[in-house]
C-alpha positions as CSV (number, residue, x, y, z in Angstrom):
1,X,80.7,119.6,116.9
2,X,78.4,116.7,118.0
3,X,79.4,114.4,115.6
4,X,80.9,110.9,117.4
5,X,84.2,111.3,115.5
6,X,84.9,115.0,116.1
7,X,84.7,113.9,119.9
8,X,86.8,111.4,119.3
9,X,89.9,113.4,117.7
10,X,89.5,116.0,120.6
11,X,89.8,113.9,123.6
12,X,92.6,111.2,122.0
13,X,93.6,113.1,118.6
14,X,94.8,110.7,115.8
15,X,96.4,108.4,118.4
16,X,93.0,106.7,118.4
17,X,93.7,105.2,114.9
18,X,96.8,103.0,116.9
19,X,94.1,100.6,118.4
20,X,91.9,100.2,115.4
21,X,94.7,99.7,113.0
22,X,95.9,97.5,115.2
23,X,92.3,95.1,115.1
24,X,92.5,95.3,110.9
25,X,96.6,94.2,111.6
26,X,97.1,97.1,109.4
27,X,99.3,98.5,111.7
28,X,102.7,99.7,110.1
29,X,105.3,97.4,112.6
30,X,109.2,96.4,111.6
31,X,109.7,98.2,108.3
32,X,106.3,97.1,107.1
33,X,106.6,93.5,108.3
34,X,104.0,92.8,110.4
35,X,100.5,94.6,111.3
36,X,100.2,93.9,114.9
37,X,102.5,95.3,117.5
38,X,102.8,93.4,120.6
39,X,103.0,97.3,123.1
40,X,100.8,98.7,121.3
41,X,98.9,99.8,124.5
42,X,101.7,101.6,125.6
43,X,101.5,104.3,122.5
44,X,98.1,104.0,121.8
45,X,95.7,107.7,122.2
46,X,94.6,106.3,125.6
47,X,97.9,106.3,126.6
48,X,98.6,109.9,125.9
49,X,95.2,111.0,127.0
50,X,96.4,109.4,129.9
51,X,100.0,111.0,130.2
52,X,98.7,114.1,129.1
53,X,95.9,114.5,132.0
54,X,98.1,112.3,135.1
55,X,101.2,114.5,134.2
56,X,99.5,118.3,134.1
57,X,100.2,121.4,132.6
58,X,101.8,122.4,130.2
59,X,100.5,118.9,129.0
60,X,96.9,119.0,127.1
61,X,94.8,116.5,125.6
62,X,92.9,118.5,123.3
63,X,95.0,121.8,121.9
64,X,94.0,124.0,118.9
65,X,96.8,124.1,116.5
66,X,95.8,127.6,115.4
67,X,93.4,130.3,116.2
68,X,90.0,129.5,115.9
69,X,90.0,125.5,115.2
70,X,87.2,123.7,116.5
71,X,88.4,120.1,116.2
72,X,91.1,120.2,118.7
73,X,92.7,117.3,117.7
74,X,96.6,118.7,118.1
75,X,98.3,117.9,121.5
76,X,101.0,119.3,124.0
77,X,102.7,116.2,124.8
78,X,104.9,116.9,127.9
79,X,107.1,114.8,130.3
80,X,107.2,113.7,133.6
81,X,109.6,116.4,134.5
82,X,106.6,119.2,133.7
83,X,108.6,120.3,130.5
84,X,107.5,119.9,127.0
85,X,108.8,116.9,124.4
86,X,106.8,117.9,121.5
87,X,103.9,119.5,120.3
88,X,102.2,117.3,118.5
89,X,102.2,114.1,118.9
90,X,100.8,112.4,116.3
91,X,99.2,109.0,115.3
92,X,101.1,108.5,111.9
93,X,104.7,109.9,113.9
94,X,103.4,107.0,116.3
95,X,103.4,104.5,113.3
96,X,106.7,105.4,111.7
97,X,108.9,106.2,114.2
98,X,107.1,104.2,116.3
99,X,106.0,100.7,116.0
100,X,107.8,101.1,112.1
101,X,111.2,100.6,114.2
102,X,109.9,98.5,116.9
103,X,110.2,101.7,120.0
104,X,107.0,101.5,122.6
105,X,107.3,104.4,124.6
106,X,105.6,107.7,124.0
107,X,108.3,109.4,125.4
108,X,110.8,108.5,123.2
109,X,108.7,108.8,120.1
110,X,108.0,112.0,121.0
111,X,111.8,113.2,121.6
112,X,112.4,111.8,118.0
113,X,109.7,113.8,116.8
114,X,110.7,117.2,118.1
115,X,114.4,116.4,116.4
116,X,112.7,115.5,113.5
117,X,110.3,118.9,113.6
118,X,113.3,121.2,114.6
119,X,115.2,119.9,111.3
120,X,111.8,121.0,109.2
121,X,111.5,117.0,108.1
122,X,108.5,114.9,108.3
123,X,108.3,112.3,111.0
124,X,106.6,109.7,108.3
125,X,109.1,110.2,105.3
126,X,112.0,110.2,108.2
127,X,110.2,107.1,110.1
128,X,110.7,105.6,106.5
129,X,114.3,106.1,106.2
130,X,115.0,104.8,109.9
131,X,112.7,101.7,109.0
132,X,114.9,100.9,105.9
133,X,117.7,101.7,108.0
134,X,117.3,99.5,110.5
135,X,116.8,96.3,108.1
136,X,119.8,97.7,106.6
137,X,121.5,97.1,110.0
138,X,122.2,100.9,110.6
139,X,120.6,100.7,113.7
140,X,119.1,98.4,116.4
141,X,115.6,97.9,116.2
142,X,113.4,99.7,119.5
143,X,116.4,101.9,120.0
144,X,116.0,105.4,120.7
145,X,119.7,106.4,121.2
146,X,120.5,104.6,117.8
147,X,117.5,106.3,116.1
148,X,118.4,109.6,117.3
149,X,122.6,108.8,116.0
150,X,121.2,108.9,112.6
151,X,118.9,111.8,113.3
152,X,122.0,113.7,114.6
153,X,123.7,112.4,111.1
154,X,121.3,114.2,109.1
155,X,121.9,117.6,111.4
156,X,125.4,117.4,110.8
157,X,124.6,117.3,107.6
158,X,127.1,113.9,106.1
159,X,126.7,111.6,103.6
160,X,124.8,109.6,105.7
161,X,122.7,112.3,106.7
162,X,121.8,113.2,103.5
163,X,121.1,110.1,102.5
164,X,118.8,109.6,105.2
165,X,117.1,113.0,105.3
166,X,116.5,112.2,101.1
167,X,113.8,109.7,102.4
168,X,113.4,105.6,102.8
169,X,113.8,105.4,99.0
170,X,117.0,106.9,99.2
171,X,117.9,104.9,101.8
172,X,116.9,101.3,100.3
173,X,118.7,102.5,97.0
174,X,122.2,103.5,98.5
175,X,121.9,99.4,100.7
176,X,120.1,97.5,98.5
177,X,117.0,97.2,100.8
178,X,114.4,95.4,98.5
179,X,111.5,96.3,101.6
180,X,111.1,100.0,100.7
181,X,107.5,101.2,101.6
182,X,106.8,104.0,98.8
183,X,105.2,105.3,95.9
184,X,106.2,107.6,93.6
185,X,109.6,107.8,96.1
186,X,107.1,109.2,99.1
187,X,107.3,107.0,102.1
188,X,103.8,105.7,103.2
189,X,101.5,106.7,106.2
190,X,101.1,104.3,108.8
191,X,98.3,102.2,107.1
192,X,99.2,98.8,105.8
193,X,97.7,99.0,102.3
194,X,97.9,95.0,102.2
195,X,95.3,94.9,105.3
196,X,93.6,97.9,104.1
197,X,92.9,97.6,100.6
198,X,91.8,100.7,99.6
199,X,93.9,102.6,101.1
200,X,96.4,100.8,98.9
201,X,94.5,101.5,95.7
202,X,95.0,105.1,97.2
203,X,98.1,105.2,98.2
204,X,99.4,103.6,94.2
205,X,97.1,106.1,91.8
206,X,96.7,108.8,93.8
207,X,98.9,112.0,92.1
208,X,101.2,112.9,95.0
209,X,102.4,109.6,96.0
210,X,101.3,107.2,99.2
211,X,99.3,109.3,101.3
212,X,96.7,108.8,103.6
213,X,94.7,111.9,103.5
214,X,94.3,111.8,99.6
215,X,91.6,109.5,100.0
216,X,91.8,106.8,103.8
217,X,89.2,104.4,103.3
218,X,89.6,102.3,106.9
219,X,85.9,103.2,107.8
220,X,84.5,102.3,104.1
221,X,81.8,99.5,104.7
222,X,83.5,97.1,102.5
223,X,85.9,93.9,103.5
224,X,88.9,95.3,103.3
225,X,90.7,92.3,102.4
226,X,88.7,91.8,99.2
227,X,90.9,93.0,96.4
228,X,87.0,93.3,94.0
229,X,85.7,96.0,96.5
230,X,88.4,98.5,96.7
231,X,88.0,100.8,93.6
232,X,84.6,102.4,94.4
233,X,85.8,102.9,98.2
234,X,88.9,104.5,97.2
235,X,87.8,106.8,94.2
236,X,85.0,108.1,96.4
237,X,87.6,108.9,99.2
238,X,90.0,110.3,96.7
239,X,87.3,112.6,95.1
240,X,86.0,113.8,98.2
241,X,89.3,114.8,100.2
242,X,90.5,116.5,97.0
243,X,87.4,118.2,97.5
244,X,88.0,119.1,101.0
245,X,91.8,120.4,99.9
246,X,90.0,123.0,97.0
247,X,88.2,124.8,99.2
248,X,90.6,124.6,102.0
249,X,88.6,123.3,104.6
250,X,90.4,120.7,107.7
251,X,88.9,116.7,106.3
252,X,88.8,116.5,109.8
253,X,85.5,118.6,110.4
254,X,84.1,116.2,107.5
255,X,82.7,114.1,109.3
256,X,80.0,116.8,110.3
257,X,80.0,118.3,107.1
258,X,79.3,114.4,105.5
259,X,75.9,114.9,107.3
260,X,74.3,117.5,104.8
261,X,77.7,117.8,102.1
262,X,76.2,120.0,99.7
263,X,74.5,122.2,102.3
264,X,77.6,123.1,104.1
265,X,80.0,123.3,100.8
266,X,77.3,124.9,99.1
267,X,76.9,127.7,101.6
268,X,80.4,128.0,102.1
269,X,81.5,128.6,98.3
270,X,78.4,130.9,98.2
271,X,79.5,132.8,101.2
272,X,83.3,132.8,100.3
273,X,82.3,133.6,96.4
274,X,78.9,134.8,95.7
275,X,78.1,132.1,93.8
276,X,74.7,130.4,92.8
277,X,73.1,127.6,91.3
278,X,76.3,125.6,92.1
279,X,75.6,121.7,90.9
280,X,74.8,119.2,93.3
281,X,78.0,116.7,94.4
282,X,79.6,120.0,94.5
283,X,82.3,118.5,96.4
284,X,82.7,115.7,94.0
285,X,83.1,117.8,91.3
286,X,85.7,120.1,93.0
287,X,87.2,117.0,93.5
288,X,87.1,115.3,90.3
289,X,88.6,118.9,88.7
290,X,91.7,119.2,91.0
291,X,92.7,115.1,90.3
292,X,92.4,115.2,86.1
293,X,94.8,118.8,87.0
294,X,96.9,117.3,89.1
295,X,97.1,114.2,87.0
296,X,98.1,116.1,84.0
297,X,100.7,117.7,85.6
298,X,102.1,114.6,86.6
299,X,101.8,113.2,82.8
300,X,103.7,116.3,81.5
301,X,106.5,115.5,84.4
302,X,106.5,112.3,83.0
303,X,104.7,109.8,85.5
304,X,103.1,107.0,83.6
305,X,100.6,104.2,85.0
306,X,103.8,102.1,85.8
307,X,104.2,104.7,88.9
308,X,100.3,103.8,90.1
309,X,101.8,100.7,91.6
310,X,102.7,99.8,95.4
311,X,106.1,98.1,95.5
312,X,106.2,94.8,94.0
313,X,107.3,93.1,97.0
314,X,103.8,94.2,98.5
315,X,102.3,91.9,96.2
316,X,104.5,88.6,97.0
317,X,104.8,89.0,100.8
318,X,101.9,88.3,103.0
319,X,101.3,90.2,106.1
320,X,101.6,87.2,108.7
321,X,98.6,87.9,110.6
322,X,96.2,87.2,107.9
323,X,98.1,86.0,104.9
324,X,97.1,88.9,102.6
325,X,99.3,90.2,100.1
326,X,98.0,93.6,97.6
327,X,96.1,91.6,95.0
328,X,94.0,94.7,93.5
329,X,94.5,93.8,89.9
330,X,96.3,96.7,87.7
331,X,93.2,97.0,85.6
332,X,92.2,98.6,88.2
333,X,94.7,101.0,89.2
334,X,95.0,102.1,85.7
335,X,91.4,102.4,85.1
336,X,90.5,104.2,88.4
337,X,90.0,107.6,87.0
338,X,88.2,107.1,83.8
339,X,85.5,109.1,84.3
340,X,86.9,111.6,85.2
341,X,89.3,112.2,82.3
């Protein structure tokens, strides 16, 4: 409860992550354009700390998102009006259907996002489509009420609609949008893998397509612009959060549990199961079990290592804040899980 970080996600929640993408310009701005965002103050977590406390109840900084969570890191995001826009508001529904289409204001991010929730879609797959939309010329960029026209297009339920609510690969198939940011046709989370290296490496070999929590490697002690340090950092990530999903517990109490990993799993499983003499890296090896599973699954549905790619145009066009394109080599992606398989 202690721990630095577990502080951290209870008194800003994953809005923190806007300012620190932001200094690795892995920020996820214009369709995956750019990685810095001019307004980013105005939706980073200081900003809805701030909102949240100045503009009172039912507003709250630090909510538990069921009974009995410790972490606290969920939100009631309210207006200035004293009614509720959403509940959450999160960091990566900040990126997408934020800064991803150019809009800097909390409050209109958050209106999106309760459309969005009330139609049972993700805000990042749905920030995705409105991002390829937009270069697609669907819609202005940094407009809400043009945003929330094709929002109310998938309600209605049209062709549009369904085109959009398919998801940004969809979306750059039906216009012939070349900059579609996805893997294995899931849209990703607002990390730009081209800053973040890694996370990249994740995002392409990772089973269920780009996401962040199958393996985030932005605090890995490596330069993240080096394409030769990124398959350790992202393989450990990877084996650990898969770990984290087995045995059900939130990644985001982690960071206490990192402190003595075998101790707290150990007991856990033990507790939960009866069982002893459990190996050490127990977490590892949970992990390392679940991937070759969920691997072969994806092998019999007929994935192949050409799907553990990012998009080509990832690895022409360089983010313009510090040139990089995605240069991990493809012996690496294919090679990743060797030892595991």
């Amino acid at each position: 409860m202690n721990h630095p970080q577990s502080v951290t996600y209870r008194d800003y929640g994953t809005a923190a992550m806007a300012q620190m993408t932001q200094r690795f310009a892995a920020l996820t701005v214009h369709n995956f354009s750019r990685g810095t965002f001019d307004n980013v103050e105005n939706i980073s977590g200081e900003t809805l700390r701030e909102f949240t406390l100045t503009r009172g109840k039912p507003s709250d900084p630090a909510h538990a998102c069921m009974a009995g969570c410790t972490i606290k890191c969920s939100n009631v995001f309210g207006g200035e009006d004293g009614k509720i826009i959403v509940s959450p508001l999160e960091y990566e529904t900040i990126g997408l259907m934020g800064t991803n289409i150019d809009i800097d204001s909390l409050d209109s991010i958050g209106r999106l996002n309760w459309h969005v929730n009330d139609l049972g879609l993700d805000s990042i797959e749905i920030g995705g489509s409105l991002g390829v939309a937009a270069e697609a010329g669907l819609m202005r960029w940094g407009s809400e009420e043009d945003a929330q026209k094709l929002i109310d297009e998938i309600r209605a339920g049209t062709e549009l609609g369904h085109i959009l609510g398919d998801g940004a690969v969809s979306v750059g198939k039906k216009y012939n949008i070349e900059r579609v940011p996805a893997v294995k046709g899931q849209t990703m989370s607002a990390y730009e893998p081209r800053s973040i290296k890694g996370t990249g490496v994740t995002f392409a070999t990772t089973p269920q397509g780009a996401d962040h929590t199958c393996g985030l490697t932005i605090r890995a002690q490596v330069n993240h612009l080096d394409p030769t340090q990124q398959k350790d950092a992202s393989l450990n990530a990877q084996l650990n959060m898969a770990g984290y999903d087995t045995i059900g517990a939130c990644i985001f109490a982690g960071f206490g549990y990192a402190a003595t990993p075998d101790g707290v799993v150990k007991r856990l499983l033990k507790a939960r199961y009866g069982w002893d003499d459990l190996p050490d890296n127990i977490l590892q090896a949970l992990g390392k079990e679940t991937i070759k599973l969920e691997r072969e699954f994806n092998k019999r549905a007929g994935f192949t290592a050409k799907d553990d790619r990012l998009p080509e145009w990832m690895t022409k066009e360089a983010i313009p804040e510090n040139g990089s394109v995605f240069d991990v080599s493809t012996e690496v992606l294919d090679h990743i899980f060797d030892g595991i398989e």
